[in-house]
C-alpha positions in Angstrom: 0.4 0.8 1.7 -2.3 3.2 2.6 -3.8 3.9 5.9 -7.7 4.7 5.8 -7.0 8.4 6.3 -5.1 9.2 3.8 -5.5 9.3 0.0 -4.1 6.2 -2.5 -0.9 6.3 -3.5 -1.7 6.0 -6.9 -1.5 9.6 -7.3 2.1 9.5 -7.1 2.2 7.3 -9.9 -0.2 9.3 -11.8 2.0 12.6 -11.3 5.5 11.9 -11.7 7.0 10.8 -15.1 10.6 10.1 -15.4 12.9 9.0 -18.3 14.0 5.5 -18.1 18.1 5.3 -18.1 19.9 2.3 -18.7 20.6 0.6 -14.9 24.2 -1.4 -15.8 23.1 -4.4 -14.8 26.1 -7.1 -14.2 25.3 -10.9 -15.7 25.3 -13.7 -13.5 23.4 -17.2 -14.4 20.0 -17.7 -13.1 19.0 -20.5 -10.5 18.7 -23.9 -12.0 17.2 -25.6 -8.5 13.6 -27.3 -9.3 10.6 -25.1 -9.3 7.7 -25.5 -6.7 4.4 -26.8 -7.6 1.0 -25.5 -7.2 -0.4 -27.9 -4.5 -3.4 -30.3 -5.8 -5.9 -28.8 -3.7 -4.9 -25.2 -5.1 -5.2 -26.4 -8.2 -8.6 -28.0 -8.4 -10.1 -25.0 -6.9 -9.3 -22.7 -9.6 -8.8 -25.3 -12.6 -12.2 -26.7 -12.1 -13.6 -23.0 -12.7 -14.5 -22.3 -16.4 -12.5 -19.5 -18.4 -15.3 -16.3 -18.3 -16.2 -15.1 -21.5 -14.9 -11.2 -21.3 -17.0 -8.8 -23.5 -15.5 -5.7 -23.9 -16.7 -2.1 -24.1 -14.8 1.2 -24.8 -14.8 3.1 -21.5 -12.1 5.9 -20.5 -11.1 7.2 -23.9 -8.1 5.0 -24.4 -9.3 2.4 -22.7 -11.7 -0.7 -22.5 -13.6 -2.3 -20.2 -15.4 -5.6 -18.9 -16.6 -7.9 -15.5 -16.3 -11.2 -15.2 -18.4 -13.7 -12.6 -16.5 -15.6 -10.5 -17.1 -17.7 -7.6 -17.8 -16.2 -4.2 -16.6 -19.3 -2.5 -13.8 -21.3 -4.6 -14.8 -24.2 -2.8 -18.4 -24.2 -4.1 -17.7 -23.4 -7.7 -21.6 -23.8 -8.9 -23.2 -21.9 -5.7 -22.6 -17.7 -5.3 -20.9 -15.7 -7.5 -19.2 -12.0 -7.4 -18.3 -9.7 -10.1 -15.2 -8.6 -11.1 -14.7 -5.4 -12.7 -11.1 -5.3 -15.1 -9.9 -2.6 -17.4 -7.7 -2.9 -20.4 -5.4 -0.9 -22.3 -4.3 -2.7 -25.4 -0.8 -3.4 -26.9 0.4 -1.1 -29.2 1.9 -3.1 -30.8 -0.1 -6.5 -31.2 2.4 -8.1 -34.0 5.2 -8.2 -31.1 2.7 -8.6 -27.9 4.1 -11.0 -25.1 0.9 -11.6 -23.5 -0.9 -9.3 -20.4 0.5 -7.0 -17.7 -1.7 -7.4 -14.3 -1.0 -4.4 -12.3 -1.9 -3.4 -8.6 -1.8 -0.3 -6.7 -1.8 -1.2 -3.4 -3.9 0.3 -0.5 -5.6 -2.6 0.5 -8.9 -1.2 -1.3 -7.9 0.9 -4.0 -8.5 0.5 -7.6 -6.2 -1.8 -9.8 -8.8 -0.3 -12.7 -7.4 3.1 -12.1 -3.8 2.7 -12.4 -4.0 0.7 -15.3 -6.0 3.4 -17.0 -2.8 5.3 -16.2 -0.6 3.1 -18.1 0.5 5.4 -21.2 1.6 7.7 -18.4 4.0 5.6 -16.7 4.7 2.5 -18.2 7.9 2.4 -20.9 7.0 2.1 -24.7 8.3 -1.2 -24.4 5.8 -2.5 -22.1 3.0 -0.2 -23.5 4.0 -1.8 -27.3 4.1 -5.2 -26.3 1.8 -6.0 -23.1 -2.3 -5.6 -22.9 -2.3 -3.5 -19.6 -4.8 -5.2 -17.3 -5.9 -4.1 -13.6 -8.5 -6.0 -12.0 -10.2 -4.8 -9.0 -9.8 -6.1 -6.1 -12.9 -8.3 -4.3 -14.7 -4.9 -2.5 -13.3 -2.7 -4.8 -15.1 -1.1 -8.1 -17.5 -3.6 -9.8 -18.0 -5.8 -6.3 -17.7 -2.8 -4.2 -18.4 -4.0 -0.3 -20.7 -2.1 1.7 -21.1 -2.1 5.5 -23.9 0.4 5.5 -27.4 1.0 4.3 -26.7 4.4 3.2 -24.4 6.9 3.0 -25.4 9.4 5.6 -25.6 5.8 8.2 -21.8 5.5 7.1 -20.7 9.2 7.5 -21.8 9.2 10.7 -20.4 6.1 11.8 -16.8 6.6 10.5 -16.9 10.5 11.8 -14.6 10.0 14.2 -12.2 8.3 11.8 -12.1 11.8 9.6 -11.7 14.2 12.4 -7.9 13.6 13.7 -5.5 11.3 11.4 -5.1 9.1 14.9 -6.5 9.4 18.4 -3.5 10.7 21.0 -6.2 12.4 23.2 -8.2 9.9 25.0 -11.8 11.5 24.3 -10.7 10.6 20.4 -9.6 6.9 21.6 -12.8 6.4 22.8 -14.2 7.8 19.7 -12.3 5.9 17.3 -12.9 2.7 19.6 -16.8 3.0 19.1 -16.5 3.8 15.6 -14.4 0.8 14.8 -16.7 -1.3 16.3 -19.1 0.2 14.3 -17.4 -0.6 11.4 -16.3 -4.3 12.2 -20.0 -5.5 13.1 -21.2 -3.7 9.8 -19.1 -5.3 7.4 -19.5 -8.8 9.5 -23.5 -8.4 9.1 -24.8 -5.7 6.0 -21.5 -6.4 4.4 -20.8 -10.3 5.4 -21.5 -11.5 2.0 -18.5 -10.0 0.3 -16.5 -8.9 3.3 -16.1 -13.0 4.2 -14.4 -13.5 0.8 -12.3 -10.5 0.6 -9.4 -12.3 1.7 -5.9 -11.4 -0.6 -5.8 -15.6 -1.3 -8.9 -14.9 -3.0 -8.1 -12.1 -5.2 -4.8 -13.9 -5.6 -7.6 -17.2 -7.3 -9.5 -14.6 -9.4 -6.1 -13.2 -11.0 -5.3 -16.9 -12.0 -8.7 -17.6 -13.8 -8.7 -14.1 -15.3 -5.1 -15.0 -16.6 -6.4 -17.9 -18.3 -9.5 -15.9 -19.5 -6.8 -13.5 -21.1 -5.2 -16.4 -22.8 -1.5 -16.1 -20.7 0.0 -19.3 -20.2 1.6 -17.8 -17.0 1.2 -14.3 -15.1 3.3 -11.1 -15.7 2.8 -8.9 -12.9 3.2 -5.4 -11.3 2.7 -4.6 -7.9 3.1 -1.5 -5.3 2.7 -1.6 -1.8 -0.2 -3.9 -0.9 -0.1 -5.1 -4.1 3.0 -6.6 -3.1 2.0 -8.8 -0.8 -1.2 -9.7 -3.6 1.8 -10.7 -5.7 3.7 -12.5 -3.3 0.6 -14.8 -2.2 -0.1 -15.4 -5.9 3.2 -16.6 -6.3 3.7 -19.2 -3.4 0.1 -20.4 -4.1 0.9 -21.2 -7.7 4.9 -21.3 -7.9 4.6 -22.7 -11.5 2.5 -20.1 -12.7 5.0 -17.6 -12.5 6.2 -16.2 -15.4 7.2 -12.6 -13.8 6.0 -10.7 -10.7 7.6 -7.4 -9.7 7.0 -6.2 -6.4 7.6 -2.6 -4.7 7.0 -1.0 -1.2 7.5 -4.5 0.3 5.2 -5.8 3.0 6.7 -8.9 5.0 4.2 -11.2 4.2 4.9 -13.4 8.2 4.8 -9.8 9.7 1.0 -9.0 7.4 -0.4 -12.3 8.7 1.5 -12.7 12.3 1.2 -15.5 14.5 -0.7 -16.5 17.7 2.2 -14.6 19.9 2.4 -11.8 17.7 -1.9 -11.5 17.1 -1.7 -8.9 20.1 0.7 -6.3 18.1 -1.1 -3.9 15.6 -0.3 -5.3 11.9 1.5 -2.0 11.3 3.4 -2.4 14.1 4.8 -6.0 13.1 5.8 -4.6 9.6 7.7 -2.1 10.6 6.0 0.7 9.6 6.7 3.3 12.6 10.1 2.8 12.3 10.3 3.1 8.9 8.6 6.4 9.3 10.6 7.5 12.4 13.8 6.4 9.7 12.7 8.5 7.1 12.0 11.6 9.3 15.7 11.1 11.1 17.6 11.4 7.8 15.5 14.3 6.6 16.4 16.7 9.9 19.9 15.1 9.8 20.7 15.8 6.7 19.0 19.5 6.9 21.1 19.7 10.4 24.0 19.5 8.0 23.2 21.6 5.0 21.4 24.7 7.7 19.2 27.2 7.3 20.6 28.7 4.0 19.4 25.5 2.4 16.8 24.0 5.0 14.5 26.3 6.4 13.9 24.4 9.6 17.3 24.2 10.1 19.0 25.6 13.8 21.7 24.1 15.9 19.6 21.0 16.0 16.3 19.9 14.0 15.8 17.1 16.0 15.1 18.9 19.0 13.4 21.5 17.2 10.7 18.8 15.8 10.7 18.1 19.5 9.8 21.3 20.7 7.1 21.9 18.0 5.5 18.0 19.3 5.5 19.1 22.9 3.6 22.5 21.9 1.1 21.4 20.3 0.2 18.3 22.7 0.0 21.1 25.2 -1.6 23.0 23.2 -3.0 23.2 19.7 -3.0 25.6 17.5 -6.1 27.8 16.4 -5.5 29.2 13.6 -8.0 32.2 12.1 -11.4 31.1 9.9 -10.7 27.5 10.8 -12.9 25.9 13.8 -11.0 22.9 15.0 -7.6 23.6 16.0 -4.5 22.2 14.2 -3.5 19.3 16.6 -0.5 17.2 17.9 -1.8 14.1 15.7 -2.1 16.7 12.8 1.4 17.4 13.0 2.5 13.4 13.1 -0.1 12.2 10.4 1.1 15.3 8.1 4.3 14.2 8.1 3.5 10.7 7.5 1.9 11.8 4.5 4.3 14.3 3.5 7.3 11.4 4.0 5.2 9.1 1.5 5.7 11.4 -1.6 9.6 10.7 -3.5 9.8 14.8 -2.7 7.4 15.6 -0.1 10.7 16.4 1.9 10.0 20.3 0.0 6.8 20.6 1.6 7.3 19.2 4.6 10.2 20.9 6.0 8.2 24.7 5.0 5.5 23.4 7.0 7.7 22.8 9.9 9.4 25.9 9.6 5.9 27.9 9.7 4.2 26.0 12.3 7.6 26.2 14.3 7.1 30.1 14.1 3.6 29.8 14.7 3.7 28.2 18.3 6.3 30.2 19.0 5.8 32.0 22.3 4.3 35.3 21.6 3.3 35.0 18.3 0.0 36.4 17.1 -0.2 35.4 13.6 -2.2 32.8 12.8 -2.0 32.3 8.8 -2.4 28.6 7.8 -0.5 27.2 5.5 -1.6 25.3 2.3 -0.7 21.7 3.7 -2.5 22.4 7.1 -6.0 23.4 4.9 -5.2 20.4 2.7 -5.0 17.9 5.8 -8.7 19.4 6.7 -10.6 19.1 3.9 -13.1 16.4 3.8 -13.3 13.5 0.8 -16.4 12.5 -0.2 -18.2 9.4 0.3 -16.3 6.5 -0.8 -16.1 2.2 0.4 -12.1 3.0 1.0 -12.7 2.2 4.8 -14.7 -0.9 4.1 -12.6 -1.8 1.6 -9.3 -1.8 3.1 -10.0 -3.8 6.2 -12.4 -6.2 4.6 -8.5 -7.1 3.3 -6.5 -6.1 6.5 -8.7 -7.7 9.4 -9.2 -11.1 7.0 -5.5 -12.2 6.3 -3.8 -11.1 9.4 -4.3 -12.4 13.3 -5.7 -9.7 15.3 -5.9 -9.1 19.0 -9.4 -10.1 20.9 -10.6 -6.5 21.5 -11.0 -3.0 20.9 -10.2 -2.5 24.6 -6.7 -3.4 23.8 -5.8 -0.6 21.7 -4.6 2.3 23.6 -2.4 -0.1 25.8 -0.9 -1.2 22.5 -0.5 2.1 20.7 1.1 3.1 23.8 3.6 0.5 23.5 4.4 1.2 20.0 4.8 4.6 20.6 7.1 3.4 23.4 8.9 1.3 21.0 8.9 4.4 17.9 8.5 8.0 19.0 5.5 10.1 17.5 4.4 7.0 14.7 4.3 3.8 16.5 0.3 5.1 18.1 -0.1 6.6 14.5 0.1 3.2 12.6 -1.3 1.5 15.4 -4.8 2.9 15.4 -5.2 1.7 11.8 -6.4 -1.8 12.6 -8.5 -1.0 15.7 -11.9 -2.2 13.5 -10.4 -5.4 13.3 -10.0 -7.1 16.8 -11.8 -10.5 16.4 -14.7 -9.6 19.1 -15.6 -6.5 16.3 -14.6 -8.4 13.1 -16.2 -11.5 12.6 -16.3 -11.9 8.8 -14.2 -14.6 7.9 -12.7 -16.6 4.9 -11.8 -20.2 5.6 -9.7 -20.1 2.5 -6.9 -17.2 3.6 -4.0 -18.0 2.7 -1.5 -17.9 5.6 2.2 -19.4 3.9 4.3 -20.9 3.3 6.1 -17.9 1.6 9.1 -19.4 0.8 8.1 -21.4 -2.8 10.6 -21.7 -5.3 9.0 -19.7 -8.7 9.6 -20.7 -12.0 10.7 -17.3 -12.8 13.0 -14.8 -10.6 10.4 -12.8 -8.6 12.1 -9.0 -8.6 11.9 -7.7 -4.7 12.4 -3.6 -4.7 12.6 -1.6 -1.9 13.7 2.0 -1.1 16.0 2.8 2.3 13.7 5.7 2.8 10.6 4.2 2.2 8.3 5.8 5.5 5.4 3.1 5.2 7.3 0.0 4.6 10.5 -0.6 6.0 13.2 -1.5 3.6 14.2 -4.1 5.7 11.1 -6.1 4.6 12.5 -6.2 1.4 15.3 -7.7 2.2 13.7 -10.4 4.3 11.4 -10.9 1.3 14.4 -11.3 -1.3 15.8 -13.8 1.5 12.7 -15.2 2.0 11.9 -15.9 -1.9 14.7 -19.1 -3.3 14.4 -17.9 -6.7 14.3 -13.6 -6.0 16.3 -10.5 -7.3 16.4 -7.5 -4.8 17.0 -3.7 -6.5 18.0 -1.8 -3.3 17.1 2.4 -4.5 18.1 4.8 -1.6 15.0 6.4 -3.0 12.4 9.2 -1.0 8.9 8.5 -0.4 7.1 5.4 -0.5 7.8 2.8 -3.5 10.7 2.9 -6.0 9.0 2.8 -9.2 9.1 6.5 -11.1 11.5 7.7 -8.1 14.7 6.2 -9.4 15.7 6.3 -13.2 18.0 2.8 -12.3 15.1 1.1 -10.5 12.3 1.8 -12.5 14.3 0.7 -16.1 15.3 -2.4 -13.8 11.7 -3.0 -13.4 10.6 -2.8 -16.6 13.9 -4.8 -18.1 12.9 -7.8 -15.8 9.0 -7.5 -16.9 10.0 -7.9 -20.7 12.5 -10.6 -19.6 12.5 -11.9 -16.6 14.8 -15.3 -17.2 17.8 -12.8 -18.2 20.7 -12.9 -16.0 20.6 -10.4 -14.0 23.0 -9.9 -10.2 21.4 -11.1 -7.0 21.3 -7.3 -6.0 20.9 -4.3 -8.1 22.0 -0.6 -6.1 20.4 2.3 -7.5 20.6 6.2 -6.8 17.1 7.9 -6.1 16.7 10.9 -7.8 15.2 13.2 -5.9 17.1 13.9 -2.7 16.4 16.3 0.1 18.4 19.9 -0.1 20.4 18.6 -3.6 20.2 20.6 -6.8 
């Protein structure tokens, strides 16, 4: 799960490659209880819908390409229609193929297209022999890309504020990120109402299900990170039947992600968990450096913990101007670096030599003002892209949201209350989407149950050091889900998949046969572990 300021995950996926190893899995027989239906209503809204007709084109080298027009507005089958964009990576081996792989990244709002692209890098032969790899963009995204603004430069300067600091702890950039999000919210509820109102995850979850049928599977297979795993979750308790495997990583609790009237007032973030996974992550690093010290942890001293302290209180009293840059390096710098840092399976390398320099930097006395890599890297500036639109056309449509803006600092100031240094940081990320900004709505969100019975195992994965979602949503999801598998990795960095040998080859065992028996919980060893050969 991605916050607006920060770049997709997928480039995790994209950069690490690890061998599969056998995971040892232990037999037990699978659940014989009666499998939930897809309910009537459900069903006539996307059975009624006629298969597309998908003409595809070479595009990416390896890959090939095609849209599909679907309906806007389920309900209204014959009225508006959007365009879905979907990319393909054929079976290599077409004799032996079990049908199509649907894959999703996460975010909300970035490109199913592009991971499956990246299939050959980080899918098993297995899969890659016998599944077409399909990623389908979500509504907003690629091919029906929402827009909020007339042009770019009317966008840019709308979401400065947004690029400036990765959250607002100074109240002059609360105000400013106040007035942009409302910016943003009335935007997408007027230039980009059309396709922001059906943006919904129910939605994407509808077009998935025709598209399945378009591809000629008989039931889904499915892969999703992050986001995506709510996307898969919501696909499979609104059509239980349909199911004929859906793996999910990075776990979001889907009752957390949509809330409640008595929980509408607390940041979305904030429900999941997502501070103190953070905080979590960030506590086991410095203890475990405490314990190794400084011949193998740089940042190491008598305690770290204070030390991070000590570097936090600095630089909110003062930041730090560093030579040839013209904004200084800030207090929310610090926390949204590490964030970011904490999300990579060994971002733990760079993180702790960052702390160790700017530790030494706002040291009293010191004069030299060097920046390091990470600290240039947090300043650049992406270009132009619908990420922002995109992500809370998703976020402020399926979840309850407080009233106003004006709420915000009060309730990033409880969070951080709640969870030192991250609780404001997640916070901020739904500010654009109090319901007096955000107006854009889909009648047809799907809001539970998410408790369905599946006619296949779904397979829950979650990492104990997972900073952006907790691995205790995992846990509630396996609970959650009658008919559910949970592979507990103590994995690094944000999502299992490609960080544990065990978890990964679980994954992609269950994919190619999901009905096998397989033990209600599978343990697995991360590989990559902080201050370890």
């Amino acid at each position: 799960m991605t916050r607006a300021s920060h770049p997709p995950g997928i480039r995790r996926i994209a950069a690490v490659l690890l061998p599969l190893a056998a995971a040892g899995l232990t037999s037990v027989p699978a659940h014989a209880a009666a499998t939930d239906r897809t309910s009537p209503a459900e069903a006539r809204r996307v059975d009624r819908v006629p298969a597309p007709v998908l003409r595809w084109t070479a595009c990416r080298t390896t890959a090939e390409c095609a849209t599909a027009r679907l309906p806007l507005d389920y309900d209204d089958p014959h009225g508006p229609t959007i365009e879905v964009a979907l990319l393909r990576v054929r079976a290599k081996d077409p004799a032996h193929r079990l049908g199509t792989l649907f894959v999703n990244p996460g975010g909300p709002g970035d490109s199913s297209r592009d991971l499956a692209a990246l299939a050959p890098r980080f899918l098993s032969r297995t899969l890659l022999d016998r599944f077409d790899t399909v990623g389908v963009d979500p509504r907003g995204v690629g091919g029906s890309r929402v827009r909020c603004f007339a042009t770019e430069a009317e966008q840019q300067r709308a979401l400065a504020p947004f690029t400036t600091v990765p959250f607002p702890a100074a109240r002059a950039d609360q105000r400013a990120w106040t007035s942009a999000a409302r910016t943003l919210g009335r935007a997408c509820s007027t230039t980009g109402r059309r396709i922001a109102s059906a943006m919904s995850t129910a939605e994407t979850a509808r077009d998935m299900d025709v598209l399945r049928r378009a591809l000629g599977d008989r039931k889904l297979t499915y892969l999703g990170e992050s986001y995506g795993s709510y996307l898969g979750q919501v696909y499979a308790n609104m059509f239980p039947d349909r199911v004929r495997a859906v793996a999910i990583d990075g776990i979001a609790d889907p009752r957390a992600w949509v809330g409640t009237p008595a929980t509408a007032n607390v940041p979305v973030f904030d429900r999941l968990g997502s501070a103190h996974a953070t905080s979590r992550a960030l506590r086991e690093l410095l203890e475990r450096c405490r314990r190794v010290g400084p011949s193998r942890c740089s940042f190491a001293d008598a305690d770290p913990r204070a030390r991070f302290d000590r570097l936090a209180a600095r630089l909110r009293d003062r930041p730090l101007q560093l030579t040839g840059e013209p904004a200084p390096f800030t207090y929310a710098d610090l926390i949204g670096d590490t964030a970011d840092r904490l999300r990579e399976p060994d971002g733990f390398t760079g993180l702790i030599a960052e702390l160790t320099d700017l530790a030494q930097l706002t040291e009293p006395g010191t004069t030299d003002r060097v920046r390091s890599a990470a600290a240039r890297r947090l300043r650049a500036k992406a270009a132009y892209d619908n990420h922002p639109e995109a992500q809370s056309g998703v976020l402020c449509t399926d979840s309850l949201h407080a009233a106003s803006t004006a709420s915000w600092p009060a309730a990033a100031a409880a969070a951080d209350r709640r969870t030192a240094y991250f609780g404001a940081y997640w916070a901020w990320a739904t500010v654009q989407c109090a319901h007096n900004t955000w107006t854009a709505h889909d009648e047809d969100v799907y809001r539970g149950p998410f408790d369905r019975r599946t006619a296949a195992p779904v397979l829950v994965v979650g990492s104990k050091w997972d900073p952006a979602t907790s691995y205790d949503n995992a846990v509630n999801v396996a609970r959650l889900l009658p008919n559910s598998r949970l592979v507990a990795s103590d994995s690094w960095g944000h999502g299992a998949l490609l960080t544990s040998a065990c978890a990964t080859d679980a994954i992609y065992g269950y994919l190619t046969d999901p009905q096998a028996p397989r033990p209600r919980t599978t343990r697995c060893h991360g590989d990559d572990q902080p201050f370890e050969p």
